[in-house]
ROSE-4610 file (N, C-alpha, C; in Angstrom, 1 decimal, always signed):
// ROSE-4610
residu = [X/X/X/X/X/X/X/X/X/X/X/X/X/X/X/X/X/X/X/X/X/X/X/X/X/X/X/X/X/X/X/X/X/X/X/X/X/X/X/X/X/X/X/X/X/X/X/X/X/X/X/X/X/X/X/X/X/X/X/X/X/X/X/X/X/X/X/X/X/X/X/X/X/X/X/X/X/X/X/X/X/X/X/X/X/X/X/X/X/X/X/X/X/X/X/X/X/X/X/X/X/X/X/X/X/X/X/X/X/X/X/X/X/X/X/X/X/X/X/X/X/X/X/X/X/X/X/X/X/X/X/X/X/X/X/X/X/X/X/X/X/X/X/X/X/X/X/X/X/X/X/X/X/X/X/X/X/X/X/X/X/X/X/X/X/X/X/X/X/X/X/X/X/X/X/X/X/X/X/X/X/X/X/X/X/X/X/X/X/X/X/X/X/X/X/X/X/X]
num = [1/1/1/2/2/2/3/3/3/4/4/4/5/5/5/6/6/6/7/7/7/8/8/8/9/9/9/10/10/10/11/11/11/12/12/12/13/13/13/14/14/14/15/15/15/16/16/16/17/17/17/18/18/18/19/19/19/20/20/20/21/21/21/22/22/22/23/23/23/24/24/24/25/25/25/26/26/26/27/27/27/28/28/28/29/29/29/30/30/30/31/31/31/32/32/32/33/33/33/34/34/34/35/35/35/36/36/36/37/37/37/38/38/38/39/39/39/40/40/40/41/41/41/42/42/42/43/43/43/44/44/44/45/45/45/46/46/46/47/47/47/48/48/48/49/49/49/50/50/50/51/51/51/52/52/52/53/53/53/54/54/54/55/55/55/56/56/56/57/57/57/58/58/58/59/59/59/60/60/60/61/61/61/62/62/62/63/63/63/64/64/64/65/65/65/66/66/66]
x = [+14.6/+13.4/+12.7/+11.5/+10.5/+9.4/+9.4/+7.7/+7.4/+6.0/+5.0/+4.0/+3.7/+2.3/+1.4/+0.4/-1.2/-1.1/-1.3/-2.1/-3.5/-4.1/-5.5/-5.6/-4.6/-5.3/-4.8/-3.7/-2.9/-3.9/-4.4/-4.7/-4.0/-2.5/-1.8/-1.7/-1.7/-1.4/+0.4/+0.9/+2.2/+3.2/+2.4/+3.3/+4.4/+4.4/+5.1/+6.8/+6.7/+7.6/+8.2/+7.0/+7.6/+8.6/+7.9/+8.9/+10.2/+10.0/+11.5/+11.9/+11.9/+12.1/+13.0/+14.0/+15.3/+15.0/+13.2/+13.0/+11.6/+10.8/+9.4/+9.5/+8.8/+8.3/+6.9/+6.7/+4.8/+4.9/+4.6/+4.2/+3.7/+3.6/+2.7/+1.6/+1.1/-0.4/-0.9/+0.5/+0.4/+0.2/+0.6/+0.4/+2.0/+1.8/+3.2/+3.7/+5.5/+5.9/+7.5/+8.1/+9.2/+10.6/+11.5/+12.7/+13.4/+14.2/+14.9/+15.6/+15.9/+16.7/+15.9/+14.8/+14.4/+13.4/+13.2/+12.4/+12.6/+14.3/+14.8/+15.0/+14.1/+14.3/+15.5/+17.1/+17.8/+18.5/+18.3/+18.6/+18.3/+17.3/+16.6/+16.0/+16.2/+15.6/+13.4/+13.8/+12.4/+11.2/+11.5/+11.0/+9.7/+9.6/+8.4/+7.5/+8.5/+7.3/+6.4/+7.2/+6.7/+5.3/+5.1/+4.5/+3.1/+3.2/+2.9/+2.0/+2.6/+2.0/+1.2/+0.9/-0.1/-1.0/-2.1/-3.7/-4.5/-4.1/-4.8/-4.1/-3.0/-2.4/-1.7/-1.4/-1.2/+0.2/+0.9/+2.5/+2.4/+3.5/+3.6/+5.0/+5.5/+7.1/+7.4/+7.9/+8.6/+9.7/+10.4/+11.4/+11.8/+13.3/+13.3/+12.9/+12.7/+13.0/+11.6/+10.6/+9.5/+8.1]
y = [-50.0/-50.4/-49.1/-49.2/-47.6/-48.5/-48.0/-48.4/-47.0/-47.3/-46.8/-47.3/-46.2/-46.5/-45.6/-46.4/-45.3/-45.6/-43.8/-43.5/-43.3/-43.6/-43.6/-45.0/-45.7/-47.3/-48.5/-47.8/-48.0/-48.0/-49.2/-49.2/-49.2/-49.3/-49.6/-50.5/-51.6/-52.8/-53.2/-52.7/-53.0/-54.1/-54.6/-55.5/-55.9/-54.5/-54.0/-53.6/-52.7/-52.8/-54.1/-55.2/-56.7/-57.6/-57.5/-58.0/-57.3/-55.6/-55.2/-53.9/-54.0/-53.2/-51.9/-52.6/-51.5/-50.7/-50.4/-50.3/-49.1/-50.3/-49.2/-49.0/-48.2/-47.8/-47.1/-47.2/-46.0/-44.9/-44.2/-42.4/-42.6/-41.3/-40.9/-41.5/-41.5/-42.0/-43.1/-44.2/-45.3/-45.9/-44.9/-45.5/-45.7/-46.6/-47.0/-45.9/-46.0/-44.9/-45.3/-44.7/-45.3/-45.0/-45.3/-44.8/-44.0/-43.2/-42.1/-43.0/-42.2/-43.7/-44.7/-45.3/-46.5/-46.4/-45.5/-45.4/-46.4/-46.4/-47.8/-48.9/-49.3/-50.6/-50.9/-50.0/-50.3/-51.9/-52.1/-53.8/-54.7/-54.3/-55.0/-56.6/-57.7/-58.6/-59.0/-58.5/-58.5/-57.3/-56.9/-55.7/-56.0/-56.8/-57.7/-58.3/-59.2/-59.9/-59.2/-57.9/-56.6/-56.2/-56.2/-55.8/-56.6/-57.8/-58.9/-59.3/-58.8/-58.6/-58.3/-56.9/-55.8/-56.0/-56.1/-56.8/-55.7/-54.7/-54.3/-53.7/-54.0/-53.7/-52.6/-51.9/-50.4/-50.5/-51.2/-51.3/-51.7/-50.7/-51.3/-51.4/-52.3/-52.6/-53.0/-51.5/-51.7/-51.3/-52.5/-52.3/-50.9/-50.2/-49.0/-47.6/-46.8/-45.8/-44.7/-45.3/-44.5/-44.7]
z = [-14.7/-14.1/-13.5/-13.9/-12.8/-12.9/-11.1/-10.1/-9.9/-10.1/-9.9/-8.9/-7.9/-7.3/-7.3/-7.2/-8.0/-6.2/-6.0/-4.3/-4.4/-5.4/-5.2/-5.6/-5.3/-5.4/-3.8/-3.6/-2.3/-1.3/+0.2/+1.1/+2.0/+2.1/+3.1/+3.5/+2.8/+3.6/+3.7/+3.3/+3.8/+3.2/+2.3/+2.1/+1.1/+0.4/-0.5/+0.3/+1.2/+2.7/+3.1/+3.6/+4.1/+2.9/+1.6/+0.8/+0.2/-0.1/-0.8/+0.4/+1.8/+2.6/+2.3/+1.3/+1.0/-0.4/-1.1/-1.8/-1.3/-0.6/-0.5/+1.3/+1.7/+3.1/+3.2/+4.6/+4.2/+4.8/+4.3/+4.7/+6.2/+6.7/+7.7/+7.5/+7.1/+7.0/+6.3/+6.4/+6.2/+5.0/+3.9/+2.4/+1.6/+1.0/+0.5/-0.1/-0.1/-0.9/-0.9/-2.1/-2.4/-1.4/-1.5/+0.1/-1.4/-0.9/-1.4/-2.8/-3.7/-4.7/-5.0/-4.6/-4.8/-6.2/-6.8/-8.1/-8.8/-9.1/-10.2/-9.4/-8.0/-8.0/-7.4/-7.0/-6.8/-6.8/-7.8/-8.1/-7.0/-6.6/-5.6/-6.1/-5.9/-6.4/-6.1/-5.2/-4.5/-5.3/-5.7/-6.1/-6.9/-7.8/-8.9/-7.3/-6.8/-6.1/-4.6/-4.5/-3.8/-4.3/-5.4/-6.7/-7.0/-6.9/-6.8/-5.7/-4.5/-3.0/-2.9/-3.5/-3.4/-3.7/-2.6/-2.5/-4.0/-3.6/-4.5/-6.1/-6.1/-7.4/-7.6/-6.3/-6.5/-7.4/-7.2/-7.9/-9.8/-10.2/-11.4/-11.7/-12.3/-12.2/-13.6/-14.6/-16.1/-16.0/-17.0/-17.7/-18.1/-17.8/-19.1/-17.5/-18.4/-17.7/-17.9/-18.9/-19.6/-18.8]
C-alpha cells in the first residue's frame, strides 16, 4: 500500500489524524503528514477511510508500492 498527500491540496483539517492516528499526524503548520514508517499504511485498517475523510481529497491510497 502507498499514500500519498498532495500539500497543495491539504487544508488541515485533521481528520486524516482522527481516523488512522497510528498512521497520519500534522506538521507545524497544521498540514497532514505521514508518522515515521507510515507510507505503507502500516497495516493500519483505518487508513482508506482516513482517505475518505479528507474534505478535500488530499489522500490517495494504492495498492502496490508504485
Amino acid at each position: 500500500m502507498h499514500i500519498d498527500i498532495d500539500k497543495d491540496v491539504c487544508i488541515g483539517a485533521g481528520q486524516c489524524a482522527l481516523a488512522a492516528p497510528g498512521v497520519f499526524t500534522q506538521d507545524d503548520d497544521g498540514y497532514s503528514t505521514l508518522l515515521p514508517g507510515g507510507g505503507d499504511g502500516a497495516g493500519d485498517p483505518m487508513v482508506r477511510a482516513a482517505a475518505r475523510a479528507c474534505p478535500v481529497g488530499a489522500i490517495t491510497v494504492r495498492d502496490g508500492t508504485a
